[in-house]
MARKE-791285 format. One record per atom (N, C-alpha, C, O): z, x, y. Coordinates in Angstrom, 3 decimals, always signed. Last residue first. Layout:
% residues N
z: Z x: X y: Y
...
***
This chain:
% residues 85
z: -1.641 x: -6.006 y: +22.708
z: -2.478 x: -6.531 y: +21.216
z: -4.392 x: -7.177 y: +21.193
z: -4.913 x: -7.526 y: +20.133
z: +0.665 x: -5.942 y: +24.506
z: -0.528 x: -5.019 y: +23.874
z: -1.313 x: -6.108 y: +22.730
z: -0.773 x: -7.043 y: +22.140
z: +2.547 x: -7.860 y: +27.370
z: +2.100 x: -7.534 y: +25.722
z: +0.893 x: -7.063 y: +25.089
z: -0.036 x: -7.869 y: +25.128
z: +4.539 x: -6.047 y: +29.370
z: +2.988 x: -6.549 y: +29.222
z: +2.947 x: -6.385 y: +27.819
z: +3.163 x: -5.374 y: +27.151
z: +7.510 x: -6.820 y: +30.590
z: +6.865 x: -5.780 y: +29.277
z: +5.626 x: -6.751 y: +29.587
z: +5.704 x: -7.923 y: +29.955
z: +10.244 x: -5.994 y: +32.965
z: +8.856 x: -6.620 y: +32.472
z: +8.093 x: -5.808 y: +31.896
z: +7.840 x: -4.638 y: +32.185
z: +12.460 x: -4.309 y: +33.696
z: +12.424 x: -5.297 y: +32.770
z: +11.110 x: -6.347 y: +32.648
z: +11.247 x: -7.481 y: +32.189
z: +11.163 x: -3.642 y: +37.037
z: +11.822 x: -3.521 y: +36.274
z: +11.916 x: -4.812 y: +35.115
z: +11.597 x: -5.972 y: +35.378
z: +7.093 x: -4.391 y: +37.276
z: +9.077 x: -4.419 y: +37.323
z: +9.781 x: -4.311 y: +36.937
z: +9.680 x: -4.925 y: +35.875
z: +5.274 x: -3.423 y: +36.101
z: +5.289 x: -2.671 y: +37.090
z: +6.878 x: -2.954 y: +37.857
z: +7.560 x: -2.241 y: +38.594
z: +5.741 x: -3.194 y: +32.704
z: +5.032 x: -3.846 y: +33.907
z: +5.544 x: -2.872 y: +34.742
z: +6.087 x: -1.815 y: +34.421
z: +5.437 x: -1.510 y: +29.377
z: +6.554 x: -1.349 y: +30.631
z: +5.269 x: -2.174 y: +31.720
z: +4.082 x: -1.868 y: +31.609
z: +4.094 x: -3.039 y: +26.531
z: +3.890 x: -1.211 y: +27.583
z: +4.743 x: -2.033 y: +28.704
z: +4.591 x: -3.253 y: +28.777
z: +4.289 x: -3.284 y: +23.356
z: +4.209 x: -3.832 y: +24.427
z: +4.442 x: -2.677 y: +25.585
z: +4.942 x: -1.574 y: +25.369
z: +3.404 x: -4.773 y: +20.243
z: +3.781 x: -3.905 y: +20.695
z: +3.467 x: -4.282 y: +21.824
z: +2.687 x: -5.222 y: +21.978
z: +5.172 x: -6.935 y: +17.915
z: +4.111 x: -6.117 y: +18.214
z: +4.290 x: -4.961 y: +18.891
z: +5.085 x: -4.112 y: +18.486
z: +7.311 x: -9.045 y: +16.958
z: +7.108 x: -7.462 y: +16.311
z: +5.581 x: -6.794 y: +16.690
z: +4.922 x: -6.212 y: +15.828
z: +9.526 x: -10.792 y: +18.147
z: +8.180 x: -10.309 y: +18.501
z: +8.137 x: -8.704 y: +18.165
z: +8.589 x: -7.684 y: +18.686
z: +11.050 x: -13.944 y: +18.351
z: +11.235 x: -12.436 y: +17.764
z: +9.442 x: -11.633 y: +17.544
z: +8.497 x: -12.038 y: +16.867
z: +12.902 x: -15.530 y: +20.577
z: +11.765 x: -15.021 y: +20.492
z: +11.685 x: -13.756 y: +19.437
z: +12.227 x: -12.686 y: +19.711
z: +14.308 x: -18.862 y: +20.570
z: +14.703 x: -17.489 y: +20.506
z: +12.989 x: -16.794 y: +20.232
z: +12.063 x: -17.466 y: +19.777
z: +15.976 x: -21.225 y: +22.602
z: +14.579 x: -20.612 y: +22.195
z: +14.808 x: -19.383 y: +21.821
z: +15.470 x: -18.669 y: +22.573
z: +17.441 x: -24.632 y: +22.254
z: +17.321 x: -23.263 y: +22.399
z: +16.298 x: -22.576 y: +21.703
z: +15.773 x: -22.930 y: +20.647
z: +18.529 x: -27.388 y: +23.305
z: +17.566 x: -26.726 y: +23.194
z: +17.436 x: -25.005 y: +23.302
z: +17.355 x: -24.347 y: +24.339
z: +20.130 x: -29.370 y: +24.567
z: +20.708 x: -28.775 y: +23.624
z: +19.385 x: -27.846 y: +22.997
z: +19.563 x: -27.712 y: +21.786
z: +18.856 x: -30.422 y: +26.833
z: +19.809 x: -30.248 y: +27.239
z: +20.511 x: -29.174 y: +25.844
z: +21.323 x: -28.295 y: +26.135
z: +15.481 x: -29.832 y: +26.820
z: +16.273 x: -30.484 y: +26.387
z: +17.311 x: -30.252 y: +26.755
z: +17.037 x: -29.345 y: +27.542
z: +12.001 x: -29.197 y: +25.184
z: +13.378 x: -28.971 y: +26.863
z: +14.030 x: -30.318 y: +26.464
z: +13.563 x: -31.371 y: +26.029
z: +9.929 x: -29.546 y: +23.446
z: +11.170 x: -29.347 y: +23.232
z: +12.347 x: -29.269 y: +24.332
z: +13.545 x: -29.303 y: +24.047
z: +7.230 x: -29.453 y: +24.995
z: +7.952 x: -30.378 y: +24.102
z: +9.204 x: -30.459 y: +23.725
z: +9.659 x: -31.601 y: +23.659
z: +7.659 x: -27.773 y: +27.089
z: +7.241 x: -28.960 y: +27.070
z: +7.404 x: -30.023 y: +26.448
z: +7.631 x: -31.159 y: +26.863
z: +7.960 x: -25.489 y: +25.893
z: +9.243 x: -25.754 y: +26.674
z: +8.802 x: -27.259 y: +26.841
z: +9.734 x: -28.051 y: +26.703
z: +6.062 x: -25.215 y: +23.786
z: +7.596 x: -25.109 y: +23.697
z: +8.589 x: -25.625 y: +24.232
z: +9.635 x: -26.069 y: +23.759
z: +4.120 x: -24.418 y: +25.855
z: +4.172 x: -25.897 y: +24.960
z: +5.594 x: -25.956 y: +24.204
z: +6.121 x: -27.067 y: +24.167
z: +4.838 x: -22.047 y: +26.751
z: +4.425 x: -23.237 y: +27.695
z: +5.039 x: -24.598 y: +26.961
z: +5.915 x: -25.411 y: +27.255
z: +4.751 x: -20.486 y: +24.797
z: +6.049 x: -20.890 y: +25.603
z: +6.234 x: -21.596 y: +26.187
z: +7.346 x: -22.058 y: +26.444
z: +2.008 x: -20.363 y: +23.751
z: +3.239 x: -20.623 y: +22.759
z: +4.274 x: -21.057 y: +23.628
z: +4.813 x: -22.103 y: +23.265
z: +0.958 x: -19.356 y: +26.047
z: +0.463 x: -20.811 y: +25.520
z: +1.901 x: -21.575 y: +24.663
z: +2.511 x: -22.636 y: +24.792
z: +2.108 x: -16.710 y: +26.292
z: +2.409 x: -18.155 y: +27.191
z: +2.016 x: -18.932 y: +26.945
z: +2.542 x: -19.866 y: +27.550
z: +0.660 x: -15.662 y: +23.534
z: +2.486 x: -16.452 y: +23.427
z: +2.849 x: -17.111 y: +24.630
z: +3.703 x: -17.993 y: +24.544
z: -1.900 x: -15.745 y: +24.428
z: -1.138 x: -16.146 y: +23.006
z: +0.470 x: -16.705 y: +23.225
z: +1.090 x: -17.761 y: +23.095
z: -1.479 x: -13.857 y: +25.912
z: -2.092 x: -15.108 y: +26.671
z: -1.713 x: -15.950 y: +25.366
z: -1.105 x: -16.994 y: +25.601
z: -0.688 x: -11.434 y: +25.259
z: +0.029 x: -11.779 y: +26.408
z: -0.683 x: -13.260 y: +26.596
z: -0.320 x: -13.834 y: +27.622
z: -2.782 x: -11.591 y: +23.114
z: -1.389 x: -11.374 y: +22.496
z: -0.682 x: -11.914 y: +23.986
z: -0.045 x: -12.956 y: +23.829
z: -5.577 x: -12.883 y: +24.072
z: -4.703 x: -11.513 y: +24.137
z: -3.073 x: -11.983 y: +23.911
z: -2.426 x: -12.703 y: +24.671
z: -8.260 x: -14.227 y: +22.465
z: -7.263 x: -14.265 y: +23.335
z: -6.487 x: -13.201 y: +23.132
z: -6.618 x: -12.542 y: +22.101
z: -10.210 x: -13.291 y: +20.464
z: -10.897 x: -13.260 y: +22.241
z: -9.347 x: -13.635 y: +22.970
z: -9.273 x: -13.283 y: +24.147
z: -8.340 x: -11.918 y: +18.341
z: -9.728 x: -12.763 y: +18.872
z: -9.992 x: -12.455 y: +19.759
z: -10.069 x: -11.261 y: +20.046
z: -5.657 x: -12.911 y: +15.922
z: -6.806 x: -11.481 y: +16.575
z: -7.776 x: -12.309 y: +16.869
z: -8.174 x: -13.218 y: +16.140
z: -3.021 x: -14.384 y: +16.961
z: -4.000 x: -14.337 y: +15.824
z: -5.108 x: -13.486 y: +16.793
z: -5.268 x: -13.486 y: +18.013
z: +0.393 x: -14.748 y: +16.385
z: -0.142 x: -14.096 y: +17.087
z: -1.757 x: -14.052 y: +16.564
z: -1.761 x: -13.544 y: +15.443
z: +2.478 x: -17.557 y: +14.895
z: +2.043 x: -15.730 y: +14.842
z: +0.678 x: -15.782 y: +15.655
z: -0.055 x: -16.768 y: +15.580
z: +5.095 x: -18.621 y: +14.788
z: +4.284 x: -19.423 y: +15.616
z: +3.440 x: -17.296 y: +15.393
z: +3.922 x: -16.214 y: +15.728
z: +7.626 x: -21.175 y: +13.584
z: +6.546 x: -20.087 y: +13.361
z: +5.676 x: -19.807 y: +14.036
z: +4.993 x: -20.820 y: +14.195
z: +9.967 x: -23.326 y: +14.658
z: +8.497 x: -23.424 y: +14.691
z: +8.159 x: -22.243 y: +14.928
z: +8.200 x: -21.836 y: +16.089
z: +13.250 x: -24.753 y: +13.212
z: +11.891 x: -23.827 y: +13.568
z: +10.935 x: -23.992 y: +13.318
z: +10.535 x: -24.543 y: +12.292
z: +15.932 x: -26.037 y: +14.325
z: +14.555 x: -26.345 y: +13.831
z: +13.964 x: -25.479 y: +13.965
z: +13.993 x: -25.110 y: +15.139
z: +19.190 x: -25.424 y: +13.007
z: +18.061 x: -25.083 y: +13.817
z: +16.830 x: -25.510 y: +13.699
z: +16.487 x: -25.288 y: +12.538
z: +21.371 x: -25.176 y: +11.277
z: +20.678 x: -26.037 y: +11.214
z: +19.838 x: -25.981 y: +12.884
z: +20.222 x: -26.735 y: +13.778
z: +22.795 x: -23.006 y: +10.455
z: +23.014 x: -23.749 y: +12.214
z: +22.072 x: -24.450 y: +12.334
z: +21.654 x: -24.565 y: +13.486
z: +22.452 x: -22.086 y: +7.893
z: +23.716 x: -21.751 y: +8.851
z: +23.856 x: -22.589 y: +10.166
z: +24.910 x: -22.767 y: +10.777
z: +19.615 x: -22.879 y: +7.765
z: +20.872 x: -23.055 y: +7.073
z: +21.925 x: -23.362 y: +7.282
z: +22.479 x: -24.440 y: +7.066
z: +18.094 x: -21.999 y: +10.334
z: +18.010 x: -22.997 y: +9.572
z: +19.170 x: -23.739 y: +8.723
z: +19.567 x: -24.886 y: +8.928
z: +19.198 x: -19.126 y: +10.116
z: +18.898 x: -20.027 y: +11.556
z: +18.758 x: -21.451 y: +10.975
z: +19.695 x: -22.137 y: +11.383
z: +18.535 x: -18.148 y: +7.428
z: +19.917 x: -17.725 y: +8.145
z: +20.351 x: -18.847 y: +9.355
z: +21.478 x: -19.315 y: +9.515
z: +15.855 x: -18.187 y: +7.307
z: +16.864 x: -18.528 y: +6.643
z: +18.159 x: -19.005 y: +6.899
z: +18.682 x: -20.079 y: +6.601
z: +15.005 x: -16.832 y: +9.599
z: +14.720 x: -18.086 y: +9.792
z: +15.442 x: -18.980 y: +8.642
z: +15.647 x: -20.183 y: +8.807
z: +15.377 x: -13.829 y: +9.052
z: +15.989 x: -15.127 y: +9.999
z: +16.409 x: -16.234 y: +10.139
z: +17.475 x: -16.707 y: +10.533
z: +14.188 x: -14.117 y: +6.723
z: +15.793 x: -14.094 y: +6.323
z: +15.962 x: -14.923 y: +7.318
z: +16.372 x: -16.082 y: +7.246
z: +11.848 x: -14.088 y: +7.623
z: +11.932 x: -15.352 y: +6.814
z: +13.521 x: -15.286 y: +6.476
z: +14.087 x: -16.276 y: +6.012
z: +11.500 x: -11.947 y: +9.139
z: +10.852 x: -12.957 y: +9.892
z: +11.879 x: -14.382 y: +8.763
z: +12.428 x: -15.374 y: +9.242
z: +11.983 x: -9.822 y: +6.777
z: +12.730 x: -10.360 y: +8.439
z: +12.975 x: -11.094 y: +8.849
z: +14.124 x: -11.423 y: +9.143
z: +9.409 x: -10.604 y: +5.909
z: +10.345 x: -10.293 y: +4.723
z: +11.922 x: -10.944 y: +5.864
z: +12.592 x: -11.973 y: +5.780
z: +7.338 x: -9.752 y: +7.637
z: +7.543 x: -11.029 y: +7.292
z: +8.772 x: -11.361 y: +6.714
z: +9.246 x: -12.456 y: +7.017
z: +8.249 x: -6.942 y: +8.139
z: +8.477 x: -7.856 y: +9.725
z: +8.145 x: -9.204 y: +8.592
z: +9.090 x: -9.969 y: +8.784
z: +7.372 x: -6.080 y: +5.634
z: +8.751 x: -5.790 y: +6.050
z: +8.883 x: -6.818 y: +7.291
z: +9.867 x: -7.554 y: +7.222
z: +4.626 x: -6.786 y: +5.684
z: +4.899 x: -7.432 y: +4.743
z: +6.761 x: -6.920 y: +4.877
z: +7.471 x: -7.529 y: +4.077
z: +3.744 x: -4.998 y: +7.896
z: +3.810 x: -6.455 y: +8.007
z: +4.424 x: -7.161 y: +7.218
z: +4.899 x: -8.208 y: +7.657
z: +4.248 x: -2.349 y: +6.942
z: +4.868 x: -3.118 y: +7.889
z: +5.110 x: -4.299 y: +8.273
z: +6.130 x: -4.753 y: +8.792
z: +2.679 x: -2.350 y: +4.795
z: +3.684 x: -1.702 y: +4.364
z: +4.748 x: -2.921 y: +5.339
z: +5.520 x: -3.804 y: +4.967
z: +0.061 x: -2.086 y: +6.262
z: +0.060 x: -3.777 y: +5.421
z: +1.804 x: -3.732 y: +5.559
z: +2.393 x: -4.628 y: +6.165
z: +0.464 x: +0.290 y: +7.124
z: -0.017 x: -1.386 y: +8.059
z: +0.430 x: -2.322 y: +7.709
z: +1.017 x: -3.228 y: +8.300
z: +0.913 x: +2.392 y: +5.055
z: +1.492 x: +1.883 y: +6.156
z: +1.511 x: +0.252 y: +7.002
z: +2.400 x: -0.547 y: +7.296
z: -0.831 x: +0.655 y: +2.113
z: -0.837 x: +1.819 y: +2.959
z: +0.014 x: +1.197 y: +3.793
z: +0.196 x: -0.019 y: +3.747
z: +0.000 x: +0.853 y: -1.172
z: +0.000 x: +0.000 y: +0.000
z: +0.000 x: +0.903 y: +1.240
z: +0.806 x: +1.828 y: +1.334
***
């Protein structure tokens, strides 16, 4: 198995304890939501994802957690990441 795959199949392995753990333990709803190679950019990918998130789901008891195994380069403000992909 070379490196690449090596990684993805460790960030899924992660991805699914979490969501084990979040589900179970604290009965959480989750919605999966992965990143897909194209003409859109990983940074335009997940504000779609956050947009509609908050849209449907805002709420008074509503919580969002983000777990994001790509990669990402420093903005020009402090604590702002531009997402690579």
């Amino acid at each position: 198995m070379n490196k690449g795959v090596k990684r993805r199949v460790l960030i899924c392995q992660k991805v699914s304890r979490l969501k084990k753990v979040l589900k179970d333990r604290y009965n959480f709803n989750m919605h999966d939501k992965r990143l897909q190679e194209g003409n859109k950019t990983a940074q335009v990918q997940v504000n779609k994802y956050l947009a509609d998130f908050v849209y449907d789901e805002d709420g008074k008891n509503t919580l969002l957690i983000v777990y994001y195994a790509g990669h990402g380069i420093p903005g020009c403000a402090p604590g702002q990441l531009m997402l690579a992909g």
